[in-house]
N, C-alpha and C positions, 0 to 999 in steps of 0.2 A: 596685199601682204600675204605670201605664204606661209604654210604649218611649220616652216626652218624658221621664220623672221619672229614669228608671234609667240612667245613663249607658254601664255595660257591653251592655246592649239596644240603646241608642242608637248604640254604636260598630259592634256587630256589622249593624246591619240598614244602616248608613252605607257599610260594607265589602261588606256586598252588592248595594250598590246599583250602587258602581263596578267590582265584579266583573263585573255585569252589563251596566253602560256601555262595559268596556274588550275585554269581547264583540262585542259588537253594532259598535265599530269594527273589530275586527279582521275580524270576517264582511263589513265594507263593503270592508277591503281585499282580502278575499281568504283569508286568514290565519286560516285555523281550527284551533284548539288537533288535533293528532295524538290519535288513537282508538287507534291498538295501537302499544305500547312499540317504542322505537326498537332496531333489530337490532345487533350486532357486526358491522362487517366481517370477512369469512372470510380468515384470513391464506393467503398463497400460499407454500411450504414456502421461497422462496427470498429472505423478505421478513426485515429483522430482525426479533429476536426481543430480551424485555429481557432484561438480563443474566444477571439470579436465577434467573430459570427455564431457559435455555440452560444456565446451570451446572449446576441440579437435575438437566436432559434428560442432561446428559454421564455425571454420575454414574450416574444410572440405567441407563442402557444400559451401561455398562461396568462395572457392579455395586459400584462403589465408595461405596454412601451410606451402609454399619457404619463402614468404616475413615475416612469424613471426619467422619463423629460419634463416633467416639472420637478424632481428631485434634482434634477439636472439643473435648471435654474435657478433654485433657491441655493444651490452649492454655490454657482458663479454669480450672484447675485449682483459684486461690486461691478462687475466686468457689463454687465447687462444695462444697470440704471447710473454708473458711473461711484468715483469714488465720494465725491460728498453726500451726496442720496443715501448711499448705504451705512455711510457713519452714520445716521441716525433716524435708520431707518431698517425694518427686516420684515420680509413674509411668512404669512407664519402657518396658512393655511390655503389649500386649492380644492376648492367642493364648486361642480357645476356652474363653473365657465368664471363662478367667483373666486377673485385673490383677496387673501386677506393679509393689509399689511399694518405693522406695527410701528408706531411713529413714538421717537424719546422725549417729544415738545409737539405741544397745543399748535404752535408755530412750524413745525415740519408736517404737521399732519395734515395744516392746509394745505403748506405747499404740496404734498403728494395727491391731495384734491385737487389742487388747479395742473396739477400734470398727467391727471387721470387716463386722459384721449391719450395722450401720447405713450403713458405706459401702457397700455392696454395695448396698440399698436404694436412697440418695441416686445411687447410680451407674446404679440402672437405671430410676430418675425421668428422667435425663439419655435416656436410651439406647432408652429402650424394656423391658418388663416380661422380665426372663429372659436378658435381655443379660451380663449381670455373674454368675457363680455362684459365682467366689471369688477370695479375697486373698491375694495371698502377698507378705511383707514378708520384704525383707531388710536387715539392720545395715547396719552401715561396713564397708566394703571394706578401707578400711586400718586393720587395728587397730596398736593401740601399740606398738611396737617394745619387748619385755626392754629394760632397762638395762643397764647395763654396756659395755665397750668390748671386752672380750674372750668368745670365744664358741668350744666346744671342737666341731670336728666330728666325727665318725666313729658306732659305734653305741657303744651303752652297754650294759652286761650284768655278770657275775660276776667275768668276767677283766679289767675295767681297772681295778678298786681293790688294792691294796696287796697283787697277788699275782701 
Protein backbone atom coordinates (compact mmCIF):
# COMPACT_ATOMS: atom_id res chain seq x y z
CA UNK A 1 0.00 0.00 0.00
CA UNK A 2 1.44 3.28 -0.84
CA UNK A 3 1.59 6.92 1.15
CA UNK A 4 -1.54 8.05 -1.66
CA UNK A 5 -3.65 4.68 -0.43
CA UNK A 6 -2.98 4.82 3.35
CA UNK A 7 -4.46 7.68 4.91
CA UNK A 8 -2.40 7.62 8.39
CA UNK A 9 1.03 7.88 5.85
CA UNK A 10 -0.84 10.36 4.12
CA UNK A 11 -1.46 12.60 7.30
CA UNK A 12 1.87 12.00 8.78
CA UNK A 13 4.17 12.96 5.71
CA UNK A 14 1.33 16.14 5.09
CA UNK A 15 2.30 17.23 8.77
CA UNK A 16 5.82 17.15 7.85
CA UNK A 17 5.61 18.94 5.17
CA UNK A 18 4.19 21.95 6.98
CA UNK A 19 6.43 21.36 9.83
CA UNK A 20 8.83 22.00 7.41
CA UNK A 21 7.05 25.03 5.60
CA UNK A 22 6.53 26.71 9.13
CA UNK A 23 10.41 26.45 9.38
CA UNK A 24 11.74 27.68 6.52
CA UNK A 25 9.28 30.90 7.39
CA UNK A 26 10.30 31.36 10.70
CA UNK A 27 14.33 31.19 9.63
CA UNK A 28 13.07 34.08 6.87
CA UNK A 29 11.91 35.89 9.79
CA UNK A 30 14.51 35.42 11.81
CA UNK A 31 12.88 33.15 14.38
CA UNK A 32 14.67 30.05 14.89
CA UNK A 33 13.32 27.36 17.19
CA UNK A 34 15.80 27.63 20.63
CA UNK A 35 18.78 24.83 20.87
CA UNK A 36 19.21 24.69 24.75
CA UNK A 37 16.19 24.50 27.17
CA UNK A 38 15.10 27.80 28.51
CA UNK A 39 17.00 28.64 32.06
CA UNK A 40 15.07 29.71 35.48
CA UNK A 41 15.51 33.11 36.55
CA UNK A 42 17.65 33.14 39.65
CA UNK A 43 15.61 34.57 42.35
CA UNK A 44 17.15 37.45 44.55
CA UNK A 45 16.75 36.46 48.28
CA UNK A 46 14.55 39.78 48.51
CA UNK A 47 11.95 38.82 45.76
CA UNK A 48 8.65 37.10 46.74
CA UNK A 49 8.58 33.88 47.20
CA UNK A 50 5.07 31.36 46.79
CA UNK A 51 3.53 30.88 49.79
CA UNK A 52 3.77 26.92 50.25
CA UNK A 53 7.17 26.99 50.16
CA UNK A 54 7.96 30.21 52.46
CA UNK A 55 5.71 28.29 54.85
CA UNK A 56 7.85 24.85 54.37
CA UNK A 57 11.21 27.41 54.63
CA UNK A 58 9.81 28.84 58.17
CA UNK A 59 9.01 25.46 59.37
CA UNK A 60 12.32 24.19 58.57
CA UNK A 61 14.36 26.54 60.00
CA UNK A 62 12.61 26.81 63.23
CA UNK A 63 12.33 22.92 63.45
CA UNK A 64 8.74 22.76 63.52
CA UNK A 65 7.91 20.33 60.46
CA UNK A 66 7.02 16.85 63.39
CA UNK A 67 4.77 19.08 65.35
CA UNK A 68 2.84 20.79 62.20
CA UNK A 69 2.48 17.11 60.84
CA UNK A 70 1.09 15.81 63.64
CA UNK A 71 -1.04 18.95 64.00
CA UNK A 72 -1.68 17.91 60.78
CA UNK A 73 -3.14 14.76 61.82
CA UNK A 74 -5.01 15.44 64.64
CA UNK A 75 -6.98 18.12 62.11
CA UNK A 76 -7.84 15.20 59.64
CA UNK A 77 -8.11 12.88 62.24
CA UNK A 78 -11.78 11.35 60.93
CA UNK A 79 -10.15 11.08 57.34
CA UNK A 80 -7.07 9.08 58.94
CA UNK A 81 -8.85 6.39 61.43
CA UNK A 82 -12.29 6.60 59.63
CA UNK A 83 -15.59 7.96 60.43
CA UNK A 84 -16.87 5.82 63.36
CA UNK A 85 -13.49 5.71 65.24
CA UNK A 86 -13.53 9.35 65.49
CA UNK A 87 -17.17 9.92 66.64
CA UNK A 88 -15.99 8.70 69.68
CA UNK A 89 -12.79 8.98 69.83
CA UNK A 90 -10.07 12.09 69.74
CA UNK A 91 -6.09 12.60 70.16
CA UNK A 92 -5.32 14.70 72.45
CA UNK A 93 -1.65 14.72 72.93
CA UNK A 94 1.95 13.52 70.92
CA UNK A 95 5.24 13.54 73.36
CA UNK A 96 8.00 11.05 72.25
CA UNK A 97 6.76 8.67 69.75
CA UNK A 98 3.52 8.46 72.24
CA UNK A 99 -0.30 9.27 71.09
CA UNK A 100 -2.48 9.92 73.53
CA UNK A 101 -5.98 9.16 72.71
CA UNK A 102 -9.23 10.04 74.28
CA UNK A 103 -12.04 7.47 74.22
CA UNK A 104 -16.10 8.69 75.19
CA UNK A 105 -16.91 4.81 76.45
CA UNK A 106 -14.92 2.10 78.58
CA UNK A 107 -15.96 0.19 75.41
CA UNK A 108 -14.41 2.32 72.66
CA UNK A 109 -11.34 2.58 74.68
CA UNK A 110 -10.75 -1.09 74.18
CA UNK A 111 -11.53 -1.19 71.01
CA UNK A 112 -8.79 1.45 70.20
CA UNK A 113 -6.58 -1.01 72.38
CA UNK A 114 -7.18 -3.84 70.20
CA UNK A 115 -6.49 -1.50 67.17
CA UNK A 116 -3.28 -0.26 68.58
CA UNK A 117 -0.80 -2.13 65.87
CA UNK A 118 -2.76 -1.06 63.23
CA UNK A 119 -3.12 2.56 64.44
CA UNK A 120 0.17 3.14 65.17
CA UNK A 121 0.88 1.76 61.55
CA UNK A 122 -1.75 4.06 59.79
CA UNK A 123 -0.14 6.68 62.02
CA UNK A 124 3.20 6.44 60.82
CA UNK A 125 1.98 6.16 57.07
CA UNK A 126 0.88 9.77 58.00
CA UNK A 127 4.04 10.85 59.79
CA UNK A 128 6.83 9.08 58.62
CA UNK A 129 8.25 5.27 59.36
CA UNK A 130 9.00 5.16 63.40
CA UNK A 131 7.18 8.36 64.31
CA UNK A 132 4.31 6.88 66.37
CA UNK A 133 5.69 3.87 68.74
CA UNK A 134 2.62 3.73 71.01
CA UNK A 135 -0.96 4.20 72.10
CA UNK A 136 -2.16 5.12 75.13
CA UNK A 137 -6.16 5.31 75.56
CA UNK A 138 -7.86 6.77 78.07
CA UNK A 139 -11.81 6.25 79.23
CA UNK A 140 -14.25 8.93 80.41
CA UNK A 141 -13.15 11.22 82.49
CA UNK A 142 -16.31 11.63 84.10
CA UNK A 143 -17.62 8.42 85.25
CA UNK A 144 -21.06 7.89 86.69
CA UNK A 145 -21.78 9.24 89.74
CA UNK A 146 -23.25 6.26 92.86
CA UNK A 147 -26.69 6.79 93.19
CA UNK A 148 -28.30 7.91 95.91
CA UNK A 149 -28.67 11.23 97.52
CA UNK A 150 -26.98 10.56 100.70
CA UNK A 151 -23.34 9.77 101.02
CA UNK A 152 -21.55 8.97 104.53
CA UNK A 153 -18.03 10.68 104.83
CA UNK A 154 -15.16 9.85 107.12
CA UNK A 155 -13.06 6.38 107.16
CA UNK A 156 -14.60 3.18 107.52
CA UNK A 157 -13.03 0.32 109.60
CA UNK A 158 -14.16 -2.16 112.77
CA UNK A 159 -15.12 0.57 115.00
CA UNK A 160 -18.08 2.22 113.09
CA UNK A 161 -20.52 -0.78 112.95
CA UNK A 162 -22.54 -1.54 116.02
CA UNK A 163 -19.82 -1.09 118.44
Amino acid sequence: MSAEENPTARGAALAREKLAQAKADAAKRGQLPRREPRRKAQRDAGDPQLFGKAIMDLLATRGWERSAAVGGVFGRWPEIVGPDLAAHTKPEAFEDGEVVIAADSTAWATQVRLLARTLIRRLNEELGEGTVKKVKVRGPQNAPRPMGGLRVTGSRGPGDTYG
